[in-house]
C-alpha positions as CSV (number, residue, x, y, z in Angstrom):
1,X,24.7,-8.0,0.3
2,X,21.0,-9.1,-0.3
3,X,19.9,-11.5,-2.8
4,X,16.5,-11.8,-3.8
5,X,15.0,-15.2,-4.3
6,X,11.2,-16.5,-5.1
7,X,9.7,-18.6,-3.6
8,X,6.5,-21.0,-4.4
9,X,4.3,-23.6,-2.3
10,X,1.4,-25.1,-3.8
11,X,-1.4,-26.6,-2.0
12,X,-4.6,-25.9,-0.2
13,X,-3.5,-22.3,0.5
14,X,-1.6,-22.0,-2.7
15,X,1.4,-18.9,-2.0
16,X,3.1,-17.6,-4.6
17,X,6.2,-15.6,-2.9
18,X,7.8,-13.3,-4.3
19,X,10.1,-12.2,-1.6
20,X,13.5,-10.5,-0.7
21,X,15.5,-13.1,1.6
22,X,19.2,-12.6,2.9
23,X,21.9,-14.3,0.7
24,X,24.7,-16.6,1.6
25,X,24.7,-14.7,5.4
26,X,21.6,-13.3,7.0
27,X,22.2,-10.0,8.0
28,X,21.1,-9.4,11.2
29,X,18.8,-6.4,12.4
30,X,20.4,-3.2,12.3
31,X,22.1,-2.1,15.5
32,X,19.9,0.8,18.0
33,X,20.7,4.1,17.4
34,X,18.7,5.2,20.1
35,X,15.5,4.1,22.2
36,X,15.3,0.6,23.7
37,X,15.4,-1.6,21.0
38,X,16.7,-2.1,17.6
39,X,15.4,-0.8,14.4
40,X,13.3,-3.7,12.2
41,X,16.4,-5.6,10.8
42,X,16.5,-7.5,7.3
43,X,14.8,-6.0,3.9
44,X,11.6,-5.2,2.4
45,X,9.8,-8.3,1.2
46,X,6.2,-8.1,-0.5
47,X,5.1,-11.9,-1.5
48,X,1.3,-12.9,-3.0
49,X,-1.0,-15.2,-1.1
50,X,-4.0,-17.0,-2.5
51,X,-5.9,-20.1,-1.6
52,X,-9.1,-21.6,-3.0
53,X,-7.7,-23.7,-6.0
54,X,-8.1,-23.8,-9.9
55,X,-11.8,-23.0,-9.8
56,X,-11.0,-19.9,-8.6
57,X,-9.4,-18.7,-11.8
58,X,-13.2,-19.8,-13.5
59,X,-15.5,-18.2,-11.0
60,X,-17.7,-16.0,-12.7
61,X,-18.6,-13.2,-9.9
62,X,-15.4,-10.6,-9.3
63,X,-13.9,-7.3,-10.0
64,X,-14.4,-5.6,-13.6
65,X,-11.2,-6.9,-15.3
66,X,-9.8,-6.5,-19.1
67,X,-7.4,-9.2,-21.4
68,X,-4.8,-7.8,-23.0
69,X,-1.4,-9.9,-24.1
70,X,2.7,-8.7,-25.7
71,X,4.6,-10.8,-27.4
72,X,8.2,-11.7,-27.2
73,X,10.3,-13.7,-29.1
74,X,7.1,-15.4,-30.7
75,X,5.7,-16.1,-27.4
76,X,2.6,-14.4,-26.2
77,X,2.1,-13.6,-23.0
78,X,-1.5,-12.8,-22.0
79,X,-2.9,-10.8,-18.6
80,X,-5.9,-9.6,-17.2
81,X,-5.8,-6.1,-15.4
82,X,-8.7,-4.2,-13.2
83,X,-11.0,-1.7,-15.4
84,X,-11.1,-1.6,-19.0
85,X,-9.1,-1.4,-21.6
86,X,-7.7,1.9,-22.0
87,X,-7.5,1.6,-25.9
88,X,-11.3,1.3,-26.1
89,X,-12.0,5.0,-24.9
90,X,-12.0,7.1,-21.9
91,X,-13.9,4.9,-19.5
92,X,-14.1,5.2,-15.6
93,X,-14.3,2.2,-13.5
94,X,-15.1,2.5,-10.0
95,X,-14.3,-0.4,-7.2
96,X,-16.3,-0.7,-4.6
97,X,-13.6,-0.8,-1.4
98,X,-13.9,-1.7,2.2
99,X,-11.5,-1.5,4.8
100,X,-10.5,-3.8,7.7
101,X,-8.0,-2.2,10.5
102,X,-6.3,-4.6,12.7
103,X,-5.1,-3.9,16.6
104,X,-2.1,-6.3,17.0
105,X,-1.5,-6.7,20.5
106,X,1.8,-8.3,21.6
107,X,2.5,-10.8,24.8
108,X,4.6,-8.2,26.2
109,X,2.2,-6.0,25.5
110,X,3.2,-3.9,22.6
111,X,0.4,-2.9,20.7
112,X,0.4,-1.5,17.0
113,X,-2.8,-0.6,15.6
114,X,-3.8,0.8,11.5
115,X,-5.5,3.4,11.3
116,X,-8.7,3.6,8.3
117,X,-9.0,7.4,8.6
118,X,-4.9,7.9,7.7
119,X,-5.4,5.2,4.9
120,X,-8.4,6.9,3.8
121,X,-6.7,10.5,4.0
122,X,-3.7,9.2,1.7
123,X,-3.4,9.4,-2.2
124,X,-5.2,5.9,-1.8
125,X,-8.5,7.2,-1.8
126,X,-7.4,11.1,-1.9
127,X,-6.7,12.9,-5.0
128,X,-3.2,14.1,-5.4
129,X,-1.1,15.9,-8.2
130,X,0.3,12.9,-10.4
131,X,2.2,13.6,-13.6
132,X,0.1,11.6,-15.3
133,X,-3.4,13.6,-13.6
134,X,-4.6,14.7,-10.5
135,X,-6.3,11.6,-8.8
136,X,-5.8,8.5,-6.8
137,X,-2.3,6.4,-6.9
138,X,-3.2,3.2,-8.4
139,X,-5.3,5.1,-11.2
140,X,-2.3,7.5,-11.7
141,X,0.2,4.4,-11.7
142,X,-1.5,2.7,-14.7
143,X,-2.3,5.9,-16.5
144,X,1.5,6.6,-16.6
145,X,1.8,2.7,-17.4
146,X,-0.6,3.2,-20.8
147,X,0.2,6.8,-21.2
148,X,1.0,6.8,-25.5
149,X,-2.6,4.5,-25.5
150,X,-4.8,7.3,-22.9
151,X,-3.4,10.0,-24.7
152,X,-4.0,8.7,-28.0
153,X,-7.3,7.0,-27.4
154,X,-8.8,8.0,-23.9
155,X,-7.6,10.7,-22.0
156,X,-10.2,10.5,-19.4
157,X,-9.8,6.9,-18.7
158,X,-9.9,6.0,-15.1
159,X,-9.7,3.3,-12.4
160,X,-11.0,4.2,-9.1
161,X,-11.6,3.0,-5.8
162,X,-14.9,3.7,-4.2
163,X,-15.5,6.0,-1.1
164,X,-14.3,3.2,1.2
165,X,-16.8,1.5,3.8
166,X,-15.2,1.0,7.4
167,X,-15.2,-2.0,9.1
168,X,-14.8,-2.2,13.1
169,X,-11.3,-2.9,14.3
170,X,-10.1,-6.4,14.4
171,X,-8.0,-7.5,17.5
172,X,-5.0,-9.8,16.7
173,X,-3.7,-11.4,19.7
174,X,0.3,-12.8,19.2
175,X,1.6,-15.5,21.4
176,X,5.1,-15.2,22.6
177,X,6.3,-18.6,20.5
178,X,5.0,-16.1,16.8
179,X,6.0,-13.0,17.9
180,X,7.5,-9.9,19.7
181,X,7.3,-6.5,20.2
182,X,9.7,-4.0,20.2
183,X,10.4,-0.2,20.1
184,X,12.8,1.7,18.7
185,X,12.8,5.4,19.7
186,X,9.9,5.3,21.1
187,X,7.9,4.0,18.1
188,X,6.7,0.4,18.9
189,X,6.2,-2.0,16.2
190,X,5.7,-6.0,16.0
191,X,7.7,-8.6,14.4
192,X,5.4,-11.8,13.5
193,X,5.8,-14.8,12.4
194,X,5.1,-14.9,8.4
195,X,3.1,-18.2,8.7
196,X,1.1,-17.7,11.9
197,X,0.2,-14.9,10.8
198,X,-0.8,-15.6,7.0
199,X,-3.2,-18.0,8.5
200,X,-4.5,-16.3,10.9
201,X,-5.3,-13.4,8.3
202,X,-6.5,-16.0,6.4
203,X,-9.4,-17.0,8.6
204,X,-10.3,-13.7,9.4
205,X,-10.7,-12.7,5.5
206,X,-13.1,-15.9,5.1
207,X,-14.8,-14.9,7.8
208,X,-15.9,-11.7,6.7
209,X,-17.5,-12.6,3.9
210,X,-16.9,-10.6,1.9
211,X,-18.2,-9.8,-1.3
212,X,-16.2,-10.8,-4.4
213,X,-17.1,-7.7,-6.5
214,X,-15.5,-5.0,-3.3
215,X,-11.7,-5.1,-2.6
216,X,-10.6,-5.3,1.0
217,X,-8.1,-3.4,2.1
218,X,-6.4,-4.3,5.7
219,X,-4.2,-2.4,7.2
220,X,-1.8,-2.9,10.3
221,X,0.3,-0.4,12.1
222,X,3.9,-1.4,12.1
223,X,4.4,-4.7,11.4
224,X,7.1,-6.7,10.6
225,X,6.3,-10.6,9.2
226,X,9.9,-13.1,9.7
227,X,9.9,-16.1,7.8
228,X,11.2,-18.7,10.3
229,X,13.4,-16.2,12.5
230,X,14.0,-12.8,12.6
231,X,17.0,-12.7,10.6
232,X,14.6,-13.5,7.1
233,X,13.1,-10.2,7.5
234,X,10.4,-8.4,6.8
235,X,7.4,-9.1,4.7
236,X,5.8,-5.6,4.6
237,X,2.5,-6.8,3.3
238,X,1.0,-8.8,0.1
239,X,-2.0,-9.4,-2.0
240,X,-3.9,-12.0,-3.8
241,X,-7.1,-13.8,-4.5
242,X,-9.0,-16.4,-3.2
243,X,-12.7,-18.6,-3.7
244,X,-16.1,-17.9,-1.9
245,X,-19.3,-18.3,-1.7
246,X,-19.6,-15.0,-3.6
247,X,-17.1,-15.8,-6.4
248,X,-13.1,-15.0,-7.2
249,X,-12.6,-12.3,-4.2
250,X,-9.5,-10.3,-4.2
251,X,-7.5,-8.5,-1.2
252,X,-4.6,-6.4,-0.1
253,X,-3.3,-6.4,3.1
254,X,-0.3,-4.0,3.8
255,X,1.2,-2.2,7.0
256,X,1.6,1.5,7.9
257,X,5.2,2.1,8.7
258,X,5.8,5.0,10.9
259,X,8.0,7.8,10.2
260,X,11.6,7.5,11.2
261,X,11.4,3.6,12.1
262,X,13.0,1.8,9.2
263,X,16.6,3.3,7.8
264,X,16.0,3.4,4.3
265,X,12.8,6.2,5.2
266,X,10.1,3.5,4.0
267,X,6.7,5.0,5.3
268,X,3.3,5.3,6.1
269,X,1.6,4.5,2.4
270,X,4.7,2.9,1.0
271,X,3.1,-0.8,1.3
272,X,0.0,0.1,0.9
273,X,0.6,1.6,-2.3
274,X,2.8,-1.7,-3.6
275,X,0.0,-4.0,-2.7
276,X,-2.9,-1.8,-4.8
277,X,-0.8,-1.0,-7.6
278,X,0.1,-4.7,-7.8
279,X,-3.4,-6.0,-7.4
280,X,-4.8,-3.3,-10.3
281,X,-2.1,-4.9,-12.6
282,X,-2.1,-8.6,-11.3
283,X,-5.3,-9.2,-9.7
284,X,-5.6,-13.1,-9.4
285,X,-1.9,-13.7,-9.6
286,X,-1.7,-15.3,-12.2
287,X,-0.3,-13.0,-15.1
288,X,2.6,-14.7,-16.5
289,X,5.1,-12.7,-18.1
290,X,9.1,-14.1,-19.0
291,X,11.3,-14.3,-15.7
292,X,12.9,-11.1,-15.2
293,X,16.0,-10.2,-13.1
294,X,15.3,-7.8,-9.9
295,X,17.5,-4.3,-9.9
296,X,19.6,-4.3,-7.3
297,X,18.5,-7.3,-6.3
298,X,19.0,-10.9,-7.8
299,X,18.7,-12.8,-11.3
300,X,16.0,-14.8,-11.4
301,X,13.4,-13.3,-9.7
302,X,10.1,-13.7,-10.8
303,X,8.0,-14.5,-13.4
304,X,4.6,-12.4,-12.4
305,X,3.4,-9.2,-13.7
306,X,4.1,-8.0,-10.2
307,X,4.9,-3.9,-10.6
308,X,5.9,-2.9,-7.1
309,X,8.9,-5.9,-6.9
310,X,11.1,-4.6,-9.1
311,X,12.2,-1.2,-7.4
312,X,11.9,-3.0,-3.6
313,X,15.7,-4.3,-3.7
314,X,16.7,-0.7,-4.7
315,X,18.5,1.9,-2.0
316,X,15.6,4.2,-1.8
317,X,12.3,2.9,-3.6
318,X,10.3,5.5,-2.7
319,X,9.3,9.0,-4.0
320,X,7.3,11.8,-1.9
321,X,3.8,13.5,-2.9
322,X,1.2,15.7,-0.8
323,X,-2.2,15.4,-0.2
324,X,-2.8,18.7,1.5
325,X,-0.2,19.5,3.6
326,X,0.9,15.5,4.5
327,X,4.0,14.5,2.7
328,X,3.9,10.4,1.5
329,X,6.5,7.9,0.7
330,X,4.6,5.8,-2.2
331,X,6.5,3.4,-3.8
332,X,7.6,3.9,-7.8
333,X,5.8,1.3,-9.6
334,X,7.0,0.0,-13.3
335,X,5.1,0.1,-16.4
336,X,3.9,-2.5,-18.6
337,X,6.5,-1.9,-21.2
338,X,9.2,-3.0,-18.3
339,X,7.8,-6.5,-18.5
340,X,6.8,-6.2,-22.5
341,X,10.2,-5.2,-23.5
342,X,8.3,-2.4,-25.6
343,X,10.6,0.3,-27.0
344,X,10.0,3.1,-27.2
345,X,8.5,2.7,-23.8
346,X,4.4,3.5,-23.7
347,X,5.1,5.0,-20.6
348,X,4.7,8.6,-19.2
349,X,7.8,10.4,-20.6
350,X,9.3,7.3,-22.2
351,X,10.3,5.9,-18.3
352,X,10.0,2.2,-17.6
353,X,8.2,3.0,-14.2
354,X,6.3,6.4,-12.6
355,X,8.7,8.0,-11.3
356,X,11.6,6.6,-13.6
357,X,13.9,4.7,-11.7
358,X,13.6,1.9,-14.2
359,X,14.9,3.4,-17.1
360,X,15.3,0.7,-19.7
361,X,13.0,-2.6,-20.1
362,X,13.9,-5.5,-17.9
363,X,16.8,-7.9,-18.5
364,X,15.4,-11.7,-18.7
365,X,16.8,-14.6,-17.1
């Protein structure tokens, strides 16, 4: 059985985690079914990592952001989302995005590498047929999210990200002590060290410089991050925000999961569309809403306006959608009325997430 804990460090690189770790015994990786090598053991894990300090919640330079605040139980709870505010009129807002694949070469030579044109081919960038409109994922997720307000108010109220600019491979190479590679069936994939590699990702994001008012995107192949051995498995990917010399720059970084590798049929955009629907609705990690208990997963959980976490613990998180003829595995997201405890729910249909497998506001711990 998994239980679900958070975790938080403070300090120069401040990390926020918000991550799925094995309960009283670590389950180890699931056994080969085939191929020479196991399957990527543990469960999904998505945590938030910034660094930078309190100024970076003052810079003035950044993404195009809106305030809005619920209250419960006489407490208000304020938040700060990408765009504009969908109750002030049918607005689009487009995000300049950039992104930044990464070539992760193994010591035993295993090599995974992500892939820009897939990302860029995926309901990401590429318009596919939402319920709540035909357009990109994290603009579908958050007019689901607001749907009562964009069809009262702005029904052509969009946020989207910008014709992406392509940034040369970077070359990641492990050494044996943070790493190793593996395949399973033929598909090979990495298992990494969580804090080797969150620094070396780290210095690799400062040193692109890039500019606080674009979103990154980085994207590995199949990568699997342990936090001290393999048994506290796997961070899929994360997000957050951090200072510059440009101002408060935001990022996502998220692998691309092949087909077939990982039992419970998490795939190709499943992380990726976690991280972006998470950094629309939480940009600088820091919206504070009351601690909420995980489905599936544990009580306690997390206190963060984080909309992929709470379907992650659950069985199958994941719904399927075509761009074209390419089937995807996004995750379902939940609304703002999860965390608000708003009922009726202002979501799409009266659901509690997109694709409703949160059906009733969150329980608080």
């Amino acid at each position: 059985m998994w239980r679900k804990v958070r975790i938080t460090s403070t300090g120069v690189a401040c990390v926020a985690a918000v991550a799925a770790l094995a309960g009283a015994g670590l389950a180890p990786a699931a056994a080969s079914t085939g191929g020479n090598g196991p399957r990527p053991g543990g469960h999904a894990m998505f945590k938030v990592r910034s660094w930078g300090g309190p100024a970076a919640r003052t810079a003035a330079t950044t993404i195009p952001t809106w305030s809005g605040s619920f209250t419960i139980n006489s407490t208000t709870y304020n938040y700060k989302m990408v765009g504009t505010n969908p109750a002030g009129g049918s607005k689009t807002t487009t995000v300049p995005t950039e992104i930044l694949p990464l070539k992760v070469v193994m010591s035993n030579g295993v090599t995974v590498t992500g892939s820009a044109s897939k990302l860029t081919a995926s309901p990401i960038f590429s318009n596919a047929a939402f319920t709540s409109g035909t357009t990109q994922l994290g603009d579908a997720m958050l007019r689901s999210g607001f749907w009562k307000t964009i069809q009262a108010s702005s029904p052509n109220w969009h946020l989207l990200l910008g014709t992406p600019t392509v940034l040369p491979t970077v070359t990641i190479k492990v050494p044996a002590a943070d790493g190793t590679g593996q395949t399973f069936n033929g598909i090979p994939y990495a298992n990494i060290n969580y804090n080797w590699w969150g620094n070396k990702l780290q210095s690799i994001i400062t040193a692109h410089n890039f500019s606080a008012t674009t979103l990154p995107l980085i994207v590995s192949g199949s990568t699997f991050l342990y936090i001290g051995s393999t048994s506290d498995c796997c961070v899929y990917g994360y997000h957050g925000a951090y200072t510059s010399a440009s101002g408060h720059n935001t990022y996502a970084f998220a692998n691309w999961i092949a087909a077939g590798l990982v039992s419970n049929g998490n795939a190709d955009v499943y992380t990726m569309s976690h991280e972006v629907s998470e950094w629309a609705a939480d940009p600088f990690v820091n919206n504070v809403v009351p601690t909420w208990n995980q489905p599936d997963g544990s009580t306690c959980f997390n206190s963060l306006l984080e909309v992929g976490d709470p379907v992650e613990a659950m069985p199958k998180p994941w719904y399927t959608i075509k761009v074209g003829t390419v089937t995807y595995h996004p995750s379902d997201i939940a609304g703002i009325s999860w965390f608000s405890h708003v009922s009726p729910s202002l979501q799409q249909n009266g659901l509690y997430s997109y694709k409703g497998y949160l059906k009733t506001p969150n329980t608080t711990c």
